[in-house]
Backbone as a chain_set.jsonl record, in Angstrom:
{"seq": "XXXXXXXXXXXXXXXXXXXXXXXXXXXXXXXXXXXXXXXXXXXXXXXXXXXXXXXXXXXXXXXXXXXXXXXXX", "coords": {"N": [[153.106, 230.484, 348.419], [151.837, 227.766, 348.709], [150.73, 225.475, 345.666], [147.834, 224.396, 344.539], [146.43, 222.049, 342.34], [144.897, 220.18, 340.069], [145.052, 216.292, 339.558], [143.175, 214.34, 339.573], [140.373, 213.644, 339.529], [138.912, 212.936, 341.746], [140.729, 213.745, 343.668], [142.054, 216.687, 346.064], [144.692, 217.883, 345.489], [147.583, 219.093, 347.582], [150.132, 221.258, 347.923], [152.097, 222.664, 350.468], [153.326, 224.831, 352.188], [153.864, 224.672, 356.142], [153.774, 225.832, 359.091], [154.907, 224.692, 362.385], [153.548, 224.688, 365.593], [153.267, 225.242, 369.007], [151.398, 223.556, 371.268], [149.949, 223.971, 374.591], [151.991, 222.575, 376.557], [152.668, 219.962, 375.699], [152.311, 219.182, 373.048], [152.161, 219.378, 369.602], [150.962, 221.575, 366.513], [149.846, 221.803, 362.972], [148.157, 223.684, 360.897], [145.114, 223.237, 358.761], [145.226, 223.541, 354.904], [142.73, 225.891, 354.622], [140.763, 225.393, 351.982], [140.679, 222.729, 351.217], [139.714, 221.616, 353.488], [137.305, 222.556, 353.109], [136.761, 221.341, 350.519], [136.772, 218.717, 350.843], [134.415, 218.526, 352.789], [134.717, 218.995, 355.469], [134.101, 219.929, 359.138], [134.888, 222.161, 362.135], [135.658, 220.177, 364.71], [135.332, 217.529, 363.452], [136.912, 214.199, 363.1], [139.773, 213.583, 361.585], [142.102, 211.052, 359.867], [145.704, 211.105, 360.425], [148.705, 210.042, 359.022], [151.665, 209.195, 359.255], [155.11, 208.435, 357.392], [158.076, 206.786, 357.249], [159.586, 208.898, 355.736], [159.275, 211.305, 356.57], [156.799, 212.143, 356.187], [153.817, 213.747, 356.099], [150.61, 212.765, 355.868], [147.645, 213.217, 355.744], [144.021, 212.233, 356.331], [140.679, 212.732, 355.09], [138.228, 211.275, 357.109], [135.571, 209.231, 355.754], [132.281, 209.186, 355.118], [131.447, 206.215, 355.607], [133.3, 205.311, 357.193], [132.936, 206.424, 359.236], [130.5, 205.471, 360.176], [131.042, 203.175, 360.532], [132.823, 203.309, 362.633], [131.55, 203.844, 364.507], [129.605, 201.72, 365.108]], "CA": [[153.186, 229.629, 349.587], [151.475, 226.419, 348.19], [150.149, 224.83, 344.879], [146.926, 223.736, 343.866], [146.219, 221.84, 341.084], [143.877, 218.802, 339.848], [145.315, 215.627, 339.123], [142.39, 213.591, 339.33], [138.496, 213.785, 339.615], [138.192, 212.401, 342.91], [141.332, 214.316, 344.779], [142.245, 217.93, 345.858], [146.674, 217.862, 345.923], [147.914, 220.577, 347.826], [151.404, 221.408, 348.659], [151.972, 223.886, 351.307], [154.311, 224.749, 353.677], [152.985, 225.001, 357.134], [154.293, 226.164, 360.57], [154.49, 223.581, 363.472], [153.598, 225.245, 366.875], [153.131, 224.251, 370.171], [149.563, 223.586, 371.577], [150.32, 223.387, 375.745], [152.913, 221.591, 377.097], [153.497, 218.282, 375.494], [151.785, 218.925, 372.05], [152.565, 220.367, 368.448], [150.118, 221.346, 365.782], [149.739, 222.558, 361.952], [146.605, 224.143, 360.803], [145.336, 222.493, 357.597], [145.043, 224.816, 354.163], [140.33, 225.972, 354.374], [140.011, 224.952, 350.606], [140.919, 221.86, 351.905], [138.537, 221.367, 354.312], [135.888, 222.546, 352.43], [136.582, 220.805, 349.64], [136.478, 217.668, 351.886], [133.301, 218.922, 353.936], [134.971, 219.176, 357.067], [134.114, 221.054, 359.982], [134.97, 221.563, 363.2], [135.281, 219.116, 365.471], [135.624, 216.345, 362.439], [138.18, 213.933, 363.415], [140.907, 212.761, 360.131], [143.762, 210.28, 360.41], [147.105, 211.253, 360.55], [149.729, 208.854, 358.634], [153.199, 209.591, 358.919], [156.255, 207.44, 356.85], [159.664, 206.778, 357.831], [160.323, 209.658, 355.312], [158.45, 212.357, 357.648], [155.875, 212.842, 355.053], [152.976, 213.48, 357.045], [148.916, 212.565, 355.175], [145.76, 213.615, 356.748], [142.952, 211.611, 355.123], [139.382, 212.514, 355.685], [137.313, 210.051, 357.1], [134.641, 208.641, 355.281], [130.467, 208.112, 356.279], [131.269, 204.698, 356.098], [134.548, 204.959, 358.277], [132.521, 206.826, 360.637], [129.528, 204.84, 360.916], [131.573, 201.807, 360.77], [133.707, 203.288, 363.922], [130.021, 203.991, 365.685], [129.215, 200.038, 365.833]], "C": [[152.838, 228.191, 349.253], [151.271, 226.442, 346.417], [149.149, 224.492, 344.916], [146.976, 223.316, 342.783], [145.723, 220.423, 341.569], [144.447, 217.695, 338.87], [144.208, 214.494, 338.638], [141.56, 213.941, 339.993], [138.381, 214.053, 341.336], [139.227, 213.249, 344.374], [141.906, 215.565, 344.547], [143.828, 217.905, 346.507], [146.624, 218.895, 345.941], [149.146, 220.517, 348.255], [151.853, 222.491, 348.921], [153.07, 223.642, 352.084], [153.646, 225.147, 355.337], [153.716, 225.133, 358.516], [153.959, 225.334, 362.084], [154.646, 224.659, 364.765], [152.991, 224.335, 368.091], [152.057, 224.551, 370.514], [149.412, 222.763, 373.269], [151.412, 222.857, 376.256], [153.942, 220.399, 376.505], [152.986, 218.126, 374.035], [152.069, 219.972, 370.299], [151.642, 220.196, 367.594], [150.616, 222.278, 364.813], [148.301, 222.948, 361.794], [146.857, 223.182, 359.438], [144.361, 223.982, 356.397], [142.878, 224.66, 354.196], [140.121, 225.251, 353.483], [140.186, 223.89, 350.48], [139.927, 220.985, 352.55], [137.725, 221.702, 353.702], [136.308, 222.135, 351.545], [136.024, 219.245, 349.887], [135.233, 217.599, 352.884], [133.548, 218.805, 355.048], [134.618, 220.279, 357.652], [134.346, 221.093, 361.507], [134.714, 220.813, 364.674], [135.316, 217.776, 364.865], [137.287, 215.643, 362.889], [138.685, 213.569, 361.474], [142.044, 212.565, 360.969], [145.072, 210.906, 359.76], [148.259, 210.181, 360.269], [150.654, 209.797, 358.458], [154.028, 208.431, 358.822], [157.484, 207.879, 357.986], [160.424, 207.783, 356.923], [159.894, 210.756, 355.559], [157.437, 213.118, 357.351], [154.386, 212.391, 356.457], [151.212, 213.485, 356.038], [148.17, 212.461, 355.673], [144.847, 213.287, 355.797], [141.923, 211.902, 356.05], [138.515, 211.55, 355.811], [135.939, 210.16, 356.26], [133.447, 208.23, 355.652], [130.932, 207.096, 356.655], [132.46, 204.368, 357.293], [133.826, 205.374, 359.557], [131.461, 206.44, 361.296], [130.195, 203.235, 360.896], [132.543, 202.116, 362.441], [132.572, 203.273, 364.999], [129.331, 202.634, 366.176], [130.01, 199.325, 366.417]], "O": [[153.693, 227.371, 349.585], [151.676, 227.459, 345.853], [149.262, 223.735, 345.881], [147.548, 224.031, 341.96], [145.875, 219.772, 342.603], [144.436, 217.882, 337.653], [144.303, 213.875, 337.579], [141.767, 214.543, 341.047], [137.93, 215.017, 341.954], [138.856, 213.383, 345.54], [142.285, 215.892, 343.422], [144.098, 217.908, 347.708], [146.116, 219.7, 345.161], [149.356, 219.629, 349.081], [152.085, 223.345, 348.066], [153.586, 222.608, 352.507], [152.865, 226.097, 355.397], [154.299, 224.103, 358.852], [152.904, 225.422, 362.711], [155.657, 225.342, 364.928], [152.472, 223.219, 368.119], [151.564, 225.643, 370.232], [149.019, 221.611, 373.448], [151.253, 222.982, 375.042], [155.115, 220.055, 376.647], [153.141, 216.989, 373.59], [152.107, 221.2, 370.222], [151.185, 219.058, 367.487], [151.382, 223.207, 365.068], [147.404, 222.534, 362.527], [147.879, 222.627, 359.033], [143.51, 224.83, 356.666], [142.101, 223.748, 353.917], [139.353, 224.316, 353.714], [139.851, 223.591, 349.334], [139.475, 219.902, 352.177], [136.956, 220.743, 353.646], [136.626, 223.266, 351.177], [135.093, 218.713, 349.282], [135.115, 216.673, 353.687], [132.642, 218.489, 355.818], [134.676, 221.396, 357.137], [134.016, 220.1, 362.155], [133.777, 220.928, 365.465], [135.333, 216.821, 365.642], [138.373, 216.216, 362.982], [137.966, 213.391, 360.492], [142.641, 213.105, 361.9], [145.213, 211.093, 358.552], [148.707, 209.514, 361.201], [150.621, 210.844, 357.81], [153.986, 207.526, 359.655], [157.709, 208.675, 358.897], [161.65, 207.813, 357.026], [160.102, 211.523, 354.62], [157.089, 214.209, 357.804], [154.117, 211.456, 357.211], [150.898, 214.589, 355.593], [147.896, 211.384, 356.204], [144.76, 213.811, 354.686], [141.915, 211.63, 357.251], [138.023, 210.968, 354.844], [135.338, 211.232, 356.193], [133.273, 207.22, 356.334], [130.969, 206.818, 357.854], [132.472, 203.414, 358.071], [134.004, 204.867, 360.665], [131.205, 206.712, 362.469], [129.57, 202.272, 361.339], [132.836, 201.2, 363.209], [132.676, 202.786, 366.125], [128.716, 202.445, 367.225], [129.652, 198.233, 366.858]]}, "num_chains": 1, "name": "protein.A"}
Protein backbone atom coordinates (compact mmCIF):
# COMPACT_ATOMS: atom_id res chain seq x y z
CA UNK A 1 0.00 0.00 0.00
CA UNK A 2 2.73 2.67 0.77
CA UNK A 3 6.60 3.11 1.08
CA UNK A 4 8.69 4.11 3.77
CA UNK A 5 12.02 4.97 3.53
CA UNK A 6 14.71 7.60 4.97
CA UNK A 7 16.02 10.14 2.85
CA UNK A 8 17.22 12.42 5.33
CA UNK A 9 17.88 12.75 9.16
CA UNK A 10 15.39 15.23 9.86
CA UNK A 11 12.28 13.78 7.58
CA UNK A 12 9.91 10.71 7.59
CA UNK A 13 8.75 10.33 3.33
CA UNK A 14 5.83 8.35 3.03
CA UNK A 15 3.92 7.50 0.00
CA UNK A 16 0.57 6.07 0.45
CA UNK A 17 -2.47 5.86 -1.16
CA UNK A 18 -5.37 6.99 0.86
CA UNK A 19 -9.21 6.99 0.51
CA UNK A 20 -11.08 10.39 0.43
CA UNK A 21 -14.50 10.15 2.28
CA UNK A 22 -17.07 12.28 3.21
CA UNK A 23 -17.24 13.78 6.80
CA UNK A 24 -21.17 15.36 6.88
CA UNK A 25 -22.49 17.23 4.32
CA UNK A 26 -20.12 19.68 2.82
CA UNK A 27 -16.75 18.04 3.89
CA UNK A 28 -14.11 15.34 2.69
CA UNK A 29 -11.37 13.75 4.68
CA UNK A 30 -8.16 11.31 4.50
CA UNK A 31 -6.83 9.76 7.57
CA UNK A 32 -3.05 10.29 7.84
CA UNK A 33 -0.58 6.95 7.86
CA UNK A 34 0.05 6.45 12.65
CA UNK A 35 3.90 6.10 12.00
CA UNK A 36 3.47 9.33 10.82
CA UNK A 37 2.03 10.90 13.50
CA UNK A 38 4.05 9.41 15.89
CA UNK A 39 6.97 9.97 14.34
CA UNK A 40 5.95 13.69 14.31
CA UNK A 41 4.48 13.59 18.01
CA UNK A 42 1.12 14.28 17.08
CA UNK A 43 -1.92 13.66 18.84
CA UNK A 44 -5.24 14.23 18.77
CA UNK A 45 -6.61 17.28 18.47
CA UNK A 46 -3.05 18.74 17.01
CA UNK A 47 -3.82 21.06 14.30
CA UNK A 48 -1.14 20.70 10.80
CA UNK A 49 -1.33 22.80 7.65
CA UNK A 50 -2.61 21.60 4.64
CA UNK A 51 -0.76 22.87 1.29
CA UNK A 52 -2.14 21.92 -1.85
CA UNK A 53 -0.34 22.87 -5.61
CA UNK A 54 -1.89 23.47 -8.81
CA UNK A 55 -0.67 19.83 -9.42
CA UNK A 56 -3.19 18.35 -6.65
CA UNK A 57 -0.32 17.25 -4.60
CA UNK A 58 -1.61 17.67 -1.30
CA UNK A 59 1.42 18.29 2.06
CA UNK A 60 0.45 18.20 5.61
CA UNK A 61 3.28 19.78 7.61
CA UNK A 62 3.39 19.52 11.32
CA UNK A 63 3.41 22.53 13.14
CA UNK A 64 6.19 23.48 15.08
CA UNK A 65 6.51 24.76 19.19
CA UNK A 66 7.56 27.79 17.75
CA UNK A 67 4.65 27.97 15.09
CA UNK A 68 2.42 27.28 17.86
CA UNK A 69 3.56 29.54 20.43
CA UNK A 70 4.14 32.09 17.87
CA UNK A 71 0.24 31.61 16.73
CA UNK A 72 -0.66 31.97 20.76
CA UNK A 73 0.67 35.78 20.83
Amino acid sequence: MGELGCIHEEVMPIKTERTLFRVGEDSFAVTLPKAWVIYNGLKHGDEVEVIANEDVIIRVKAATAKEIAEGES
